[in-house]
PAVEXTOR-315631 format. One line per field, with one value per residue (C-alpha): x, y, z; residue number from 1; residue in one letter. Coordinates in nm, 3 decimals, always signed. Layout:
px	[X|...]
py	[Y|...]
pz	[Z|...]
seq	[NUM|...]
type	[a|...]
//
This chain:
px	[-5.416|-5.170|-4.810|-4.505|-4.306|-3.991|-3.865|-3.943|-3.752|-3.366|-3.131|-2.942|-3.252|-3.297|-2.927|-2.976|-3.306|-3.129|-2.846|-3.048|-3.159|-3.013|-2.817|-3.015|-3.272|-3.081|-2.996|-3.353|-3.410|-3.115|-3.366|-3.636|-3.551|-3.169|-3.113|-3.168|-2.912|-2.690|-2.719|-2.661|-2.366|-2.249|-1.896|-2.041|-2.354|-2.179|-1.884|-2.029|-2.147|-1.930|-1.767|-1.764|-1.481|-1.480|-1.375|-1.134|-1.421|-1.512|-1.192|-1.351|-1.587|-1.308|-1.261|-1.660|-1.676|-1.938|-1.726|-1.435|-1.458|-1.597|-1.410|-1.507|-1.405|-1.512|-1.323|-1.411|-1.246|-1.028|-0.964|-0.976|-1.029|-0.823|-0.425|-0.410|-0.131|-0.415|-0.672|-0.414|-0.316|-0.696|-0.740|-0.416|-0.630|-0.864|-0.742|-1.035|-1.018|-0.973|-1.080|-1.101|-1.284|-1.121|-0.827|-0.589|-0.710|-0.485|-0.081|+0.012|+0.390|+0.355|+0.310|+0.585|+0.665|+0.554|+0.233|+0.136|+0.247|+0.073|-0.254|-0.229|-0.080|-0.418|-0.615|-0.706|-0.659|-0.355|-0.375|-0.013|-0.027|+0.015|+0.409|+0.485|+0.861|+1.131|+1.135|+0.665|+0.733|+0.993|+0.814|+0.467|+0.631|+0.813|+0.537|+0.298|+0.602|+0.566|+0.362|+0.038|+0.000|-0.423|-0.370|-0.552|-0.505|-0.215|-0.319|+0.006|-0.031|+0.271|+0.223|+0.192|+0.432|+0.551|+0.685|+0.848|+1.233|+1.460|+1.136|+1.128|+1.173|+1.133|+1.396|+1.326|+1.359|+1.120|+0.887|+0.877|+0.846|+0.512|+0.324|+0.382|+0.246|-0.090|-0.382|-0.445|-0.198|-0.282|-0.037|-0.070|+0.140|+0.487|+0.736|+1.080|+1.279|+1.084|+1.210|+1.416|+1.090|+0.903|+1.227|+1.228|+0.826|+0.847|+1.139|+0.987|+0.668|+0.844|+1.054|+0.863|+0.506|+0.275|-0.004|-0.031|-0.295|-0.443|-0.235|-0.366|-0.100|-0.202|+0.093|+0.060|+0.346|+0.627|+0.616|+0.803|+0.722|+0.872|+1.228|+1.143|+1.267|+1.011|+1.071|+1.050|+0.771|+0.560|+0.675|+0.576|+0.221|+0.132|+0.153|-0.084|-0.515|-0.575|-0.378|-0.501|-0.249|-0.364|-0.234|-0.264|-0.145|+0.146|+0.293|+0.238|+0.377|+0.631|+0.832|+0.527|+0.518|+0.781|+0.693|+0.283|+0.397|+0.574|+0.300|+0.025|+0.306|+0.321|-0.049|-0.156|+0.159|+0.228|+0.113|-0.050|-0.281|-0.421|-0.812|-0.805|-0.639|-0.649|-0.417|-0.578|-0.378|-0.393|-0.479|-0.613|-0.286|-0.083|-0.335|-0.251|+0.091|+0.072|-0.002|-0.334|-0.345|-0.185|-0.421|-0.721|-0.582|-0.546|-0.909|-0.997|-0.821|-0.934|-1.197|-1.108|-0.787|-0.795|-1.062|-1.302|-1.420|-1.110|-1.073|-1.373|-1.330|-1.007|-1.212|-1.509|-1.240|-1.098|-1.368|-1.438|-1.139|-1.103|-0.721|-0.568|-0.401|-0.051|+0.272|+0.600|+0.789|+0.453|+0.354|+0.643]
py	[+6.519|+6.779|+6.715|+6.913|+7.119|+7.052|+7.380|+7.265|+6.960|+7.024|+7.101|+6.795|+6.662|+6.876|+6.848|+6.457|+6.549|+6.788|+6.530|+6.256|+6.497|+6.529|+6.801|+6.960|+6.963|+7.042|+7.380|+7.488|+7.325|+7.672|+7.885|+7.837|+7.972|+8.115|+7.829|+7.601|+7.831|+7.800|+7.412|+7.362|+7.551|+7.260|+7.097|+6.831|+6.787|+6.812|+6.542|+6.292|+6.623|+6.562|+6.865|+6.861|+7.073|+7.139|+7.502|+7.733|+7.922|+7.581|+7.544|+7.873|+7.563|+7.512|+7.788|+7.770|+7.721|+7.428|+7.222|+7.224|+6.859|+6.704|+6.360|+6.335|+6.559|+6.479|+6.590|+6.670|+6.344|+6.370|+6.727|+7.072|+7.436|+7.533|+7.506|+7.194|+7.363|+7.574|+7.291|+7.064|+7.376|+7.435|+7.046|+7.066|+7.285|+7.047|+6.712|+6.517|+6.465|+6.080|+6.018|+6.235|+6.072|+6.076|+6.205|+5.948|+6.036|+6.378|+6.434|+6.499|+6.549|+6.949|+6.968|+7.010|+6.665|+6.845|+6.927|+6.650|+6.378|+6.596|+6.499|+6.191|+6.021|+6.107|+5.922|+5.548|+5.428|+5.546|+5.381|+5.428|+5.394|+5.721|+5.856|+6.091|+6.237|+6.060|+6.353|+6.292|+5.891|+5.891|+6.122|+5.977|+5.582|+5.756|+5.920|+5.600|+5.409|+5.606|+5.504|+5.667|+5.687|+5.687|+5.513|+5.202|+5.046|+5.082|+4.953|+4.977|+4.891|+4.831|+4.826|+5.191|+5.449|+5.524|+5.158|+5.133|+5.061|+5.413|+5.566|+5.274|+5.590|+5.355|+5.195|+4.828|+4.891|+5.241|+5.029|+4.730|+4.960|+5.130|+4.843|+4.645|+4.951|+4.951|+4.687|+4.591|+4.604|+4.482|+4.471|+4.370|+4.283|+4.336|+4.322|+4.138|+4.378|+4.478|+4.134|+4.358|+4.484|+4.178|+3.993|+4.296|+4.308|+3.953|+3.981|+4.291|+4.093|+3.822|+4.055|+4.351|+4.316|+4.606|+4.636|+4.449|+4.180|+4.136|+4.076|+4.009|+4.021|+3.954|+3.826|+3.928|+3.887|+3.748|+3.543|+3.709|+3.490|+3.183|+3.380|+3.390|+3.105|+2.899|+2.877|+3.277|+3.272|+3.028|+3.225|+3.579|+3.459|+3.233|+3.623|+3.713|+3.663|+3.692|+3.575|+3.598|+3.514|+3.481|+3.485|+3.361|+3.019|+3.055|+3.307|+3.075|+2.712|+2.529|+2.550|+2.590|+2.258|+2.340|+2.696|+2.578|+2.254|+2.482|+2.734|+2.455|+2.290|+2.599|+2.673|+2.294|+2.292|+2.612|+2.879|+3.029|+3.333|+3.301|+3.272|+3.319|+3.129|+3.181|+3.028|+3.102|+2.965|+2.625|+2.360|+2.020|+1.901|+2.073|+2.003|+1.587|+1.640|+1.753|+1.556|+1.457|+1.449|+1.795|+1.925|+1.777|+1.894|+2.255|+2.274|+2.167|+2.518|+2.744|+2.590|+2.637|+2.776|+2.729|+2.781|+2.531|+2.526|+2.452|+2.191|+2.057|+1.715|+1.665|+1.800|+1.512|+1.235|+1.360|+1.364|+1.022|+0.867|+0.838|+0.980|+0.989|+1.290|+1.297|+1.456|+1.492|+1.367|+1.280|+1.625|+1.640]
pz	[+1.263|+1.204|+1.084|+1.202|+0.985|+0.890|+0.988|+1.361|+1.354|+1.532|+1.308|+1.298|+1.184|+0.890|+0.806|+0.745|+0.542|+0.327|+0.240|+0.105|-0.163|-0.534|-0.563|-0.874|-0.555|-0.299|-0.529|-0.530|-0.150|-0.101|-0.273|+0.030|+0.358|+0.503|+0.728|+0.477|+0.234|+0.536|+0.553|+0.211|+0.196|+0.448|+0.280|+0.386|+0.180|-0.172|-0.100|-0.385|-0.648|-0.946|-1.079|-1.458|-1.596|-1.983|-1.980|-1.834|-1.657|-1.477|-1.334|-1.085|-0.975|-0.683|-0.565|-0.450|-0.085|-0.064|-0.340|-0.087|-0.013|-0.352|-0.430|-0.796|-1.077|-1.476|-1.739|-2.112|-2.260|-2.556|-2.551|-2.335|-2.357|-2.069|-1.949|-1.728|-1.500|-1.383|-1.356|-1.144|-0.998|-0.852|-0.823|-0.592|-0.315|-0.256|-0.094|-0.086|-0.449|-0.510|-0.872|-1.218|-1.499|-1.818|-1.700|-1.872|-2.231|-2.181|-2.267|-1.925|-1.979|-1.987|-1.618|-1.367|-1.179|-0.802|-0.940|-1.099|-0.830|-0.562|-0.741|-0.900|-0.580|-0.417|-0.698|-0.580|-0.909|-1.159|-1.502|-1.667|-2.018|-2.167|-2.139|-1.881|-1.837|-1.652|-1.370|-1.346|-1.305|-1.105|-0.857|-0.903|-0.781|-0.529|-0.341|-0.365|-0.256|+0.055|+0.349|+0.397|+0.021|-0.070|-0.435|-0.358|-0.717|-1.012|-1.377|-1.628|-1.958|-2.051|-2.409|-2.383|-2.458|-2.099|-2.097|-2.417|-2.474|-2.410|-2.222|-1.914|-1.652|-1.357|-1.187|-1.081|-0.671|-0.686|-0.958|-0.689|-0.377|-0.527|-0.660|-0.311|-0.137|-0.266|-0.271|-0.603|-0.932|-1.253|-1.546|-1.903|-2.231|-2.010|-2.262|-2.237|-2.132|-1.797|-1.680|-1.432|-1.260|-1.239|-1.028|-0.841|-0.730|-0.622|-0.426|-0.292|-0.202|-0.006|+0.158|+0.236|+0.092|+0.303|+0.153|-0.237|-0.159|-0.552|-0.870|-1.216|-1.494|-1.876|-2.070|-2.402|-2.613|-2.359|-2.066|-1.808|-1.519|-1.724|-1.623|-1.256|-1.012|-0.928|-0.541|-0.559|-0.792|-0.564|-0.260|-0.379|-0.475|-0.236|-0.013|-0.193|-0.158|-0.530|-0.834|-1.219|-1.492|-1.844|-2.170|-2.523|-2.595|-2.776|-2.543|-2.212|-2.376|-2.232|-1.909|-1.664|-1.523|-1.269|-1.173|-1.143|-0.932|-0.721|-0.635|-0.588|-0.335|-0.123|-0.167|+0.033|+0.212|+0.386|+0.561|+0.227|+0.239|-0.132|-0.138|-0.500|-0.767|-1.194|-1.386|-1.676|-1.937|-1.790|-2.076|-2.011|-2.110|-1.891|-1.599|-1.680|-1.671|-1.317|-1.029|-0.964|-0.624|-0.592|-0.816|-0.632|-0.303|-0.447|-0.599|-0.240|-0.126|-0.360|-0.595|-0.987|-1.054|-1.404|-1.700|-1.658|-2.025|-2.113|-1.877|-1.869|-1.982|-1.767|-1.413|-1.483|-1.500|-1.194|-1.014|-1.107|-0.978|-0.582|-0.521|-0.137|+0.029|-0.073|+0.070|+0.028|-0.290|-0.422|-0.449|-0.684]
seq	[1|2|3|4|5|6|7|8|9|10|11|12|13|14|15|16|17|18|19|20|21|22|23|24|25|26|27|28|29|30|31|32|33|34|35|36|37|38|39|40|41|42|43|44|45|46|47|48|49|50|51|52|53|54|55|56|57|58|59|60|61|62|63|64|65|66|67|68|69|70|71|72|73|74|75|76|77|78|79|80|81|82|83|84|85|86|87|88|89|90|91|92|93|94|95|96|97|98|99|100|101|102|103|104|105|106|107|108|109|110|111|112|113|114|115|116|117|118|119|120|121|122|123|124|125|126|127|128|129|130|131|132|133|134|135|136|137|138|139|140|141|142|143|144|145|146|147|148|149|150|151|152|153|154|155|156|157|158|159|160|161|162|163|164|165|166|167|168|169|170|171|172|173|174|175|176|177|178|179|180|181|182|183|184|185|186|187|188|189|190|191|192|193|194|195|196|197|198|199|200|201|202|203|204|205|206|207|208|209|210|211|212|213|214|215|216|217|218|219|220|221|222|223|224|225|226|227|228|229|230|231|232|233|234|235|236|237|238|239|240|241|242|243|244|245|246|247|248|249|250|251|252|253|254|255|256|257|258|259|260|261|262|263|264|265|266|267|268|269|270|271|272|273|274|275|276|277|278|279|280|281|282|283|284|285|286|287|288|289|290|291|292|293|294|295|296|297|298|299|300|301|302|303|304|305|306|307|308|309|310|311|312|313|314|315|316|317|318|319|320|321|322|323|324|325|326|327|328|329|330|331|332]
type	[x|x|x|x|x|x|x|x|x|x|x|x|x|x|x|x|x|x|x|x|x|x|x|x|x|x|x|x|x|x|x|x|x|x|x|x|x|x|x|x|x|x|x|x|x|x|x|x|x|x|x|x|x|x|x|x|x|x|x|x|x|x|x|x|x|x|x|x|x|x|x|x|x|x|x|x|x|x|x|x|x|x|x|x|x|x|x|x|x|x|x|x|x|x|x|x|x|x|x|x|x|x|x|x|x|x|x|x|x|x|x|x|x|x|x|x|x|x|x|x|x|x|x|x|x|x|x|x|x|x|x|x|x|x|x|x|x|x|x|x|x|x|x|x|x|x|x|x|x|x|x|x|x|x|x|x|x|x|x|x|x|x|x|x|x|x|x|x|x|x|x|x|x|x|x|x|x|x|x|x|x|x|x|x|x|x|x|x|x|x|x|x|x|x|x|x|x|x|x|x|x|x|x|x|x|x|x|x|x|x|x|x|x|x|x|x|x|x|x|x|x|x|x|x|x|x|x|x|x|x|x|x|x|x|x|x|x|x|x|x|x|x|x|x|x|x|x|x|x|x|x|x|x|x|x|x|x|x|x|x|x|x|x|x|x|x|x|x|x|x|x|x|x|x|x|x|x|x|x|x|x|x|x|x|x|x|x|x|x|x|x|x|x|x|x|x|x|x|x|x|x|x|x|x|x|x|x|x|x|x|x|x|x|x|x|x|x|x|x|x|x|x|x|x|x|x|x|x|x|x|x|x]
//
């Protein structure tokens, strides 16, 4: 029996072959024939390569015709041997690009706010931590806050130095009009005075939520959402699929009964789109002070919404007892 040669089979054919290889092989699978040096210079065939960049002479890595699509770019992390207006510069030319690892680690505030929102707002995740100028923020929220935007996730840590009192660059409508226009936003240790923001992205939600469909917020040394009216607060998440608050103890105490009656009310009540639900700083205490029946009726919804270690004890005794549906005032 005789087996065909791969150079026989039709090109479309060999072009499939020649992408399921590793690059390292699909280097020396160049080396064999033209056609094949041809195919391999394909675009095409080198959109997952990572291009590793720890020296000036790497940044010439774009400018090679094959690497014209790549989506991934890793960077030395820590430090650099090179002048990042020229790497973003080079970066810039290519539009594919959609993530660069270790690219947070570096003092970005040296680079002119065009240039650095053109590539950052075509990352799907941008982790703010690090300070960046007023002029870089302010143009960074306002092109994610425009439609079409590909950033797919935000991360602020708000702890970090571009958050801190006399550097909050943001204003609270641009900060609101971002967040809401991507799918997932996650935000820990907000400080007291972002309060602003936070009544501003769930006003923003209600009213003109496009695309935000995950939140997860850590509170780690206030409790912002202990400031926002309940009604609005129970609105704004219950527009959401997936909700995670957490937070140490003594930061969430006190004044939650209200605001976590009202979001479990508009979770079995309305129209609500949440299919996830963690309130993780829930107690067993604060779960008896609420109404059973509401509580049943919302673990009914959306299975646990709060840490079941910690409320362990309080589940089994529900579960023992036989509660009916309730409605209206009894909700209360």
């Amino acid at each position: 029996m005789s087996f065909p040669n791969i150079g026989d089979l039709p090109e479309e054919m060999q072009r499939k072959i020649l992408k399921l290889l590793p690059h390292r092989d699909l280097m020396s699978a160049m080396l064999v024939c033209r056609s094949w040096k041809e195919m391999g210079q394909d675009p095409a065939m080198w959109t997952l390569f990572v291009v590793t960049v720890e020296t000036k002479e790497d940044i010439q890595k774009f400018k090679v015709p094959r690497l014209q699509k790549i989506q991934r770019i890793s960077l030395l992390k820590g430090g650099y041997r090179y002048r990042l207006r020229d790497l973003f510069q080079a970066i810039s030319a290519i539009p594919s690009v959609s993530k660069i690892y270790n690219l947070w680690t570096y003092d970005l505030r040296s680079l002119e706010p065009g240039l650095c929102a053109s590539v950052l707002a075509r990352l799907k995740m941008l982790h703010f931590g690090r300070e960046l100028t007023k002029e870089q923020m302010e143009k960074i929220f306002t092109v994610v806050a425009v439609e079409g935007s590909k950033v797919d996730e935000i991360y602020i840590d708000f702890s970090g130095y571009g958050f801190r009192p006399g550097s909050n660059k943001v204003s609270p409508h641009l900060f609101a009009s971002a967040v809401t226009n991507v799918r997932v936003l996650s935000m820990y240790f907000p400080m007291d005075y972002e309060e602003e923001k936070f009544q501003a992205l769930f006003r923003m939600i209600i009213e003109n939520n496009r695309c935000l469909k995950k939140v997860k917020i850590f509170m780690g040394y206030h409790n912002l959402l202990a400031n926002i009216e309940p009604d609005i607060l129970g609105t704004a998440l219950n527009r959401l699929e997936d909700v995670d608050i957490g937070g140490p103890g003594d930061v969430m105490t006190g004044g939650w009964r209200i605001q976590v009656t009202n979001i479990l009310q508009k979770l079995v009540r309305e129209e609500s789109k949440l299919k996830r639900l963690r309130l993780r700083f829930l107690t067993s205490a604060d779960l008896e002070d609420l109404n059973a029946g509401l509580v049943r009726q919302a673990l009914q919804k959306v299975g646990e919404f709060f840490e079941i270690g910690e409320c362990r004890e309080y589940v089994e005794g529900l579960n023992a007892d036989n509660f009916d549906e309730v409605t209206g005032d009894d909700l209360c």
